[in-house]
DSSP file (Angstrom, degrees, kcal/mol; ACC not computed):
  #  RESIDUE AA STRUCTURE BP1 BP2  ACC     N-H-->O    O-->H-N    N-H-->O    O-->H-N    TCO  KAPPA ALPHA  PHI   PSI    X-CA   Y-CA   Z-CA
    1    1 A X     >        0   0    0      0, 0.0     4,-4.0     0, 0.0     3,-0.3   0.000 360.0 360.0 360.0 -38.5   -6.0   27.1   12.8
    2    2 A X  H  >  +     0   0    0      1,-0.2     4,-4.0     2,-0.2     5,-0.3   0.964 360.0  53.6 -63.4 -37.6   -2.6   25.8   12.5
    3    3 A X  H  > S+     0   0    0      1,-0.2     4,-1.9     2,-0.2    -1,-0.2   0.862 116.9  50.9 -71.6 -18.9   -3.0   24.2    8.8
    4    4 A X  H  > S+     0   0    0     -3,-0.3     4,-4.3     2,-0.2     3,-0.3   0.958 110.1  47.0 -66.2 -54.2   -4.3   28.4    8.1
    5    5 A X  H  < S+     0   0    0     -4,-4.0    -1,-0.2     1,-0.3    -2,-0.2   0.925 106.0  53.3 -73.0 -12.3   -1.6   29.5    9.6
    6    6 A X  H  < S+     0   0    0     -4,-4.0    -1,-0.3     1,-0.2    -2,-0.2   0.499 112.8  55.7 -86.1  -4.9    1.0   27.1    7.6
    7    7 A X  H  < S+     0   0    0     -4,-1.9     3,-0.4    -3,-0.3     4,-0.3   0.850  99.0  48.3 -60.2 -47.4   -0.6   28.5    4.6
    8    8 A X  S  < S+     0   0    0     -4,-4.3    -2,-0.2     1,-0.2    -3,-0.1   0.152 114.9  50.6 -76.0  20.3   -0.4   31.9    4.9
    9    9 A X  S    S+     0   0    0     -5,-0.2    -1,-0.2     3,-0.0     4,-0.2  -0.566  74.1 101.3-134.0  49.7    3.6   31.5    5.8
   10   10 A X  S >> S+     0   0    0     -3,-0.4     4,-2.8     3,-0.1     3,-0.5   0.737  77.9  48.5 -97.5 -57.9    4.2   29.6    3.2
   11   11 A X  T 34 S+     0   0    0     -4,-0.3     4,-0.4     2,-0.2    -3,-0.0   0.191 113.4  47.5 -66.9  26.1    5.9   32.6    1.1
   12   12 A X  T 3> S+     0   0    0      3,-0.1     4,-2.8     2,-0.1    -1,-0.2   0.380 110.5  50.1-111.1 -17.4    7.9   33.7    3.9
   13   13 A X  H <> S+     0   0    0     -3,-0.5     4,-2.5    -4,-0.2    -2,-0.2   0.831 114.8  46.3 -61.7 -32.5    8.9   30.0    4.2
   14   14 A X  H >X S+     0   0    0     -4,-2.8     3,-2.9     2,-0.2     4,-1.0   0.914 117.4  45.1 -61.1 -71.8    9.7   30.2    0.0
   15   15 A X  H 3> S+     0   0    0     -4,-0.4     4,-2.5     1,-0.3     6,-0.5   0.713 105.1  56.3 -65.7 -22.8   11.6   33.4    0.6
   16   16 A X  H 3< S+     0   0    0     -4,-2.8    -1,-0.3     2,-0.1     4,-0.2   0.947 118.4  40.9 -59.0 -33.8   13.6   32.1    3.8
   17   17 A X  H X< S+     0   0    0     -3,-2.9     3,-0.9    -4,-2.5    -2,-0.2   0.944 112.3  51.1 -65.3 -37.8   14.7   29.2    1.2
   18   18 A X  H 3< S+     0   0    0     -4,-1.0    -1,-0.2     1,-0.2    -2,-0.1   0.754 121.2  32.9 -67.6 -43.3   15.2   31.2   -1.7
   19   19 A X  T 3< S-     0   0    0     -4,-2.5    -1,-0.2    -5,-0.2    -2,-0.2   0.090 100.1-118.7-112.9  37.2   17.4   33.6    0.1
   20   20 A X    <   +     0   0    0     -3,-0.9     2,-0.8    -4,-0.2    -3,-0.1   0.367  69.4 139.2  54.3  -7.0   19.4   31.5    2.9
   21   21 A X        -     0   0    0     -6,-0.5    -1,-0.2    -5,-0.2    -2,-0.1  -0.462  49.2-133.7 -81.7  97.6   17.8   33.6    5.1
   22   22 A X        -     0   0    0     -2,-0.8     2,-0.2     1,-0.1    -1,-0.0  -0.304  20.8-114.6 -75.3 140.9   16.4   31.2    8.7
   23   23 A X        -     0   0    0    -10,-0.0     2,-0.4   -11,-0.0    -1,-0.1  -0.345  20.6-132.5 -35.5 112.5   13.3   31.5   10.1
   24   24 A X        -     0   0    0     -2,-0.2     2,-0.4     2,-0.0    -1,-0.0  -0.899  12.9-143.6 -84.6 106.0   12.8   32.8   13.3
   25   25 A X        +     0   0    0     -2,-0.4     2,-0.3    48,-0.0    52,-0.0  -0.398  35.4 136.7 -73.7 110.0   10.6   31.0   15.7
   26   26 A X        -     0   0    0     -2,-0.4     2,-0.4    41,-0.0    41,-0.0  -0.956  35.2-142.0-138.6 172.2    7.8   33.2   18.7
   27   27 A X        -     0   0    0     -2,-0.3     2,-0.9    41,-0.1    41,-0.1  -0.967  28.6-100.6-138.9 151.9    4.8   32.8   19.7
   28   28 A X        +     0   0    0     -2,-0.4     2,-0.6    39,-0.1    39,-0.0  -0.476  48.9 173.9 -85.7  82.4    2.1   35.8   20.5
   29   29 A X        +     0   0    0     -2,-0.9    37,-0.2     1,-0.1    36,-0.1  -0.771  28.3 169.3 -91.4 109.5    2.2   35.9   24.1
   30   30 A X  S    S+     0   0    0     35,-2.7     2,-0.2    -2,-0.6    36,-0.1   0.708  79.0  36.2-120.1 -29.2    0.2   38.8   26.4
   31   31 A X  S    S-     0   0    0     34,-2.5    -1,-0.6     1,-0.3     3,-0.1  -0.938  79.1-122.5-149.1 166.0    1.0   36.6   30.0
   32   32 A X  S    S+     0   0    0     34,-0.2    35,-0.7    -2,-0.2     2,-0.5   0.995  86.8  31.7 -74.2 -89.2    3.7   34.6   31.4
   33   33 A X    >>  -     0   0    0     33,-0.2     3,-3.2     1,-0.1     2,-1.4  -0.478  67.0-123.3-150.0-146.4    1.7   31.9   31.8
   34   34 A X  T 34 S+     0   0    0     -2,-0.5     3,-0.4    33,-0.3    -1,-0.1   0.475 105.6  58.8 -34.7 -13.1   -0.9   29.8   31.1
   35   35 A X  T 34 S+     0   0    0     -2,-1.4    -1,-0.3     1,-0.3     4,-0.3   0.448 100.8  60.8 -95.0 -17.2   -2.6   30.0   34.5
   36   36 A X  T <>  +     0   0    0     -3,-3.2     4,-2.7     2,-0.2     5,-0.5   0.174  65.9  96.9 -94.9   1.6   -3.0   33.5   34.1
   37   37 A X  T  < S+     0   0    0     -4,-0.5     5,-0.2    -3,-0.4    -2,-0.1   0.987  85.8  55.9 -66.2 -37.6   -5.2   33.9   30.9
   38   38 A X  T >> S+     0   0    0      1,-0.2     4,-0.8     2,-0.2     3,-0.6   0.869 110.4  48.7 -70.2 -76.3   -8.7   34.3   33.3
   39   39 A X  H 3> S+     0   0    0      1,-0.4     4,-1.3    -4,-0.3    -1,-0.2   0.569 115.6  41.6 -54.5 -29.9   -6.7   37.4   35.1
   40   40 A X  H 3< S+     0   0    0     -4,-2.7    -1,-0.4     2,-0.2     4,-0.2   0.030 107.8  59.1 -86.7  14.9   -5.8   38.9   31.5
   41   41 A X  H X> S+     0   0    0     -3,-0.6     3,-2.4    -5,-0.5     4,-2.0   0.738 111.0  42.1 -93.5 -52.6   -9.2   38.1   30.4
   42   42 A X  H >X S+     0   0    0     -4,-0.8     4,-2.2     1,-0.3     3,-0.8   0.973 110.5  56.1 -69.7 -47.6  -10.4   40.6   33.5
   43   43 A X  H 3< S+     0   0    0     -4,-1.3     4,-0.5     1,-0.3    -1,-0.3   0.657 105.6  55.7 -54.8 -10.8   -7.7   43.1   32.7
   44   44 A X  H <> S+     0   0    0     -3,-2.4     4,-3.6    -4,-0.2    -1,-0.3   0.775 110.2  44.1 -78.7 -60.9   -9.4   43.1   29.4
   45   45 A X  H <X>S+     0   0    0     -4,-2.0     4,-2.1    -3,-0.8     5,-0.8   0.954 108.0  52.5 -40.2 -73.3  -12.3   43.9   30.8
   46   46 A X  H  <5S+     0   0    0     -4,-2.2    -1,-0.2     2,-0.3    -2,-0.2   0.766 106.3  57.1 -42.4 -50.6  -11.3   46.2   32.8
   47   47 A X  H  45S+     0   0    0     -4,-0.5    -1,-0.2    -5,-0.4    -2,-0.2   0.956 121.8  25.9 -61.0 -60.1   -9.5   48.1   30.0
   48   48 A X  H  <5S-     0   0    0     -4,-3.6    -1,-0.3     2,-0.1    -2,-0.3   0.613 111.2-121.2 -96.6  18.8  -12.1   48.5   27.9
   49   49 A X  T  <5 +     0   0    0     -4,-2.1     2,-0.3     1,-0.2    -3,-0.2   0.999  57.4 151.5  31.8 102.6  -14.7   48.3   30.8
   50   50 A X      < -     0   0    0     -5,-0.8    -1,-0.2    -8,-0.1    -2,-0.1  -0.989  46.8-110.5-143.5 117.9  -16.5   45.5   29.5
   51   51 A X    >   -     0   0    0     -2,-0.3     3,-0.9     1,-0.1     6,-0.1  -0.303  22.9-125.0 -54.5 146.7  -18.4   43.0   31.6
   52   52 A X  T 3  S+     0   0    0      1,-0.3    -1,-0.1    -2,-0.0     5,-0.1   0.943 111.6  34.8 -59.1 -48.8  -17.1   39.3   31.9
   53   53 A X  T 3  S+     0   0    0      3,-0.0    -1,-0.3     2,-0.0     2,-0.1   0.201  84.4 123.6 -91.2  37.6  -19.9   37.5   30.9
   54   54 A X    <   -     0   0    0     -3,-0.9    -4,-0.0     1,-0.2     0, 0.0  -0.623  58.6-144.7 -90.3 160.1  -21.0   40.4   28.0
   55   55 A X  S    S+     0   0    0     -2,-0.1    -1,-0.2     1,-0.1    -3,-0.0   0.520  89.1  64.1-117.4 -21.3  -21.1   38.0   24.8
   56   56 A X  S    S+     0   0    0     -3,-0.1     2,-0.2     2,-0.0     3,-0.1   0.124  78.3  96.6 -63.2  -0.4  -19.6   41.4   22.9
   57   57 A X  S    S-     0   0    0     -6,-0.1   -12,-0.1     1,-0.1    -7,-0.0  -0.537  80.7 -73.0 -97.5 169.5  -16.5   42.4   24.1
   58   58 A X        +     0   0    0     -2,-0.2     2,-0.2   -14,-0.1    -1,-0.1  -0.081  64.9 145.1 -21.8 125.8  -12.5   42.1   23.4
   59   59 A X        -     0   0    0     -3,-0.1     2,-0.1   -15,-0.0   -18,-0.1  -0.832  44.9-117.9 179.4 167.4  -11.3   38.5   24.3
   60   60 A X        -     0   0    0     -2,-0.2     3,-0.1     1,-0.1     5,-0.0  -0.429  26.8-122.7 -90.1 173.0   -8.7   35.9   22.9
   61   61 A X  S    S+     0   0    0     -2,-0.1     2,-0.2     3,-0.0    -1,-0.1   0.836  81.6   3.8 -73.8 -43.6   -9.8   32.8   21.6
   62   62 A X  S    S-     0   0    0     -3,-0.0    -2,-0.1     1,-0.0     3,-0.1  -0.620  71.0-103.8-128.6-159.4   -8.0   30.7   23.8
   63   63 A X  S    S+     0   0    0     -2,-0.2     2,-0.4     1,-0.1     3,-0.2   0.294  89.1  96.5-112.2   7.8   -5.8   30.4   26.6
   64   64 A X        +     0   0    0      1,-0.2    -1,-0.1   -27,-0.0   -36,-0.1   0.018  51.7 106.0 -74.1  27.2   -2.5   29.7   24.5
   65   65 A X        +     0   0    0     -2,-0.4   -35,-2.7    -3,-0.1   -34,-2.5  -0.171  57.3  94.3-116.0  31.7   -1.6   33.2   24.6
   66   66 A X  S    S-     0   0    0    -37,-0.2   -34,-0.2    -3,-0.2   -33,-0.2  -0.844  86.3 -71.6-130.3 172.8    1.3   32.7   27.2
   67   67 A X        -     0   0    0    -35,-0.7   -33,-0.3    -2,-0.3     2,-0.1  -0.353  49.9-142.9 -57.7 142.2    5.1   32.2   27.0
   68   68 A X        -     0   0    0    -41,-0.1     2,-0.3   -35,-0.1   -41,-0.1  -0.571  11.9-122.2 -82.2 155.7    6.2   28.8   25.7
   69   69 A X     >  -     0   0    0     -2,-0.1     4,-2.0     1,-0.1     3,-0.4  -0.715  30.3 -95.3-110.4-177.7    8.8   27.1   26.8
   70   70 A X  T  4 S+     0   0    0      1,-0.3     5,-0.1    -2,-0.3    -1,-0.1   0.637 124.5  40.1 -32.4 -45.3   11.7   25.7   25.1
   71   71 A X  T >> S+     0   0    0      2,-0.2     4,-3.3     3,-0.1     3,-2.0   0.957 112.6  56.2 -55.4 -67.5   10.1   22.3   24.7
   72   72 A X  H 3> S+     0   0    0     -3,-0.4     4,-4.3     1,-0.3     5,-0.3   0.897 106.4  46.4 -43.3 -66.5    7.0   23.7   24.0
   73   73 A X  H 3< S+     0   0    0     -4,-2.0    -1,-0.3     1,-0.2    -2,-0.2   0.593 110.2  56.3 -59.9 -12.1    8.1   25.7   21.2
   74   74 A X  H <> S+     0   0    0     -3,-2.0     4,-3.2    -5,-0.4     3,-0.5   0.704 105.4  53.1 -92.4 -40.8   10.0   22.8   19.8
   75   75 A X  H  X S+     0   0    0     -4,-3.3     4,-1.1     1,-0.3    -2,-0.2   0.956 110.2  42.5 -57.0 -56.7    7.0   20.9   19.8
   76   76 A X  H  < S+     0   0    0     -4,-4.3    -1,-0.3     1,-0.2    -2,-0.2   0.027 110.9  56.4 -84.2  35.0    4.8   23.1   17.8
   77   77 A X  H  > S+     0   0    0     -3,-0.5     4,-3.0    -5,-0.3    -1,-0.2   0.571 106.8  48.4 -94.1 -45.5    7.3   23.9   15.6
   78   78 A X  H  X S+     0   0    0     -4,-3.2     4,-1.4     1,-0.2    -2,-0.2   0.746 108.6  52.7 -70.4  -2.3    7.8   20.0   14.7
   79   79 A X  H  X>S+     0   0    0     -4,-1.1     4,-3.3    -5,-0.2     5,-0.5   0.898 107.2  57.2 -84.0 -46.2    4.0   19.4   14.2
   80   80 A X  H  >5S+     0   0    0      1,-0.2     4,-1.6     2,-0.2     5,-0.3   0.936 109.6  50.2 -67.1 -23.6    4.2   22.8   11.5
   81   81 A X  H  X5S+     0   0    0     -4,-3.0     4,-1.3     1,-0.2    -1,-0.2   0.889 109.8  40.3 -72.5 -33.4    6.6   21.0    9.7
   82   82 A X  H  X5S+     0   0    0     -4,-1.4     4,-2.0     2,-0.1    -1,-0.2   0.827 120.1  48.2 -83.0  -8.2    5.1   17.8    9.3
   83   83 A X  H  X5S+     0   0    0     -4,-3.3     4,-2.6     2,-0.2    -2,-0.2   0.824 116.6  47.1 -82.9 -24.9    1.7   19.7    8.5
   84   84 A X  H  <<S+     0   0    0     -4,-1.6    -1,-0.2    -5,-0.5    -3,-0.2   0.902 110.2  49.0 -84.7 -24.2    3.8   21.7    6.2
   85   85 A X  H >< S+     0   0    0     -4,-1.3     3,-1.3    -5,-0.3    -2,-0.2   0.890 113.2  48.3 -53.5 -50.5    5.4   18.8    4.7
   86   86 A X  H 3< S+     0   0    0     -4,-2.0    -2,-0.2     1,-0.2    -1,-0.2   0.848 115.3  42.3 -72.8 -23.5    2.1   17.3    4.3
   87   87 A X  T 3<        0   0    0     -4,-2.6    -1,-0.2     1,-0.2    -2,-0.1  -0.122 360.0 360.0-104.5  30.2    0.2   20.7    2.5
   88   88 A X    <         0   0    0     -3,-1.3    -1,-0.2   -78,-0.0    -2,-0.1   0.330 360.0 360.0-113.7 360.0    3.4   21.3    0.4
């Protein structure tokens, strides 16, 4: 997933170079964290009133869907750079 997504940013990586402009770093976060993804998975549920085990409903892929921290985010940023280094 990552090498997808450091393809399909690649032209907003061109155009941050091309126009001095830096790159702002988030990540797509729905709870604070990680320990909480089964309790937004039920709120999920809940929302669109959907069973837990239904094999058809709303649900994230993973459980990486919660705030990073400073480290964290520093971390996956330096792995998309060498991956981007490496698919450039």
């Amino acid at each position: 997933m990552l090498i997808i997504w450091i393809l399909g940013n690649q032209n907003i990586i061109k155009l941050s170079n091309e126009t001095n402009i830096p790159l702002v770093a988030t990540n797509d976060s729905h709870y604070t964290e990680q320990i909480d993804a089964n309790a937004h998975d039920v709120c999920l549920c809940i929302q669109t009133n959907s069973q837990i085990d239904s094999t058809n409903r709303m649900k994230f892929d993973d459980q990486s869907y919660f705030l990073k921290s400073p480290q964290e985010m520093s971390d996956f940023l330096q792995i998309c750079q060498n991956q981007f280094q490496t698919h450039s």
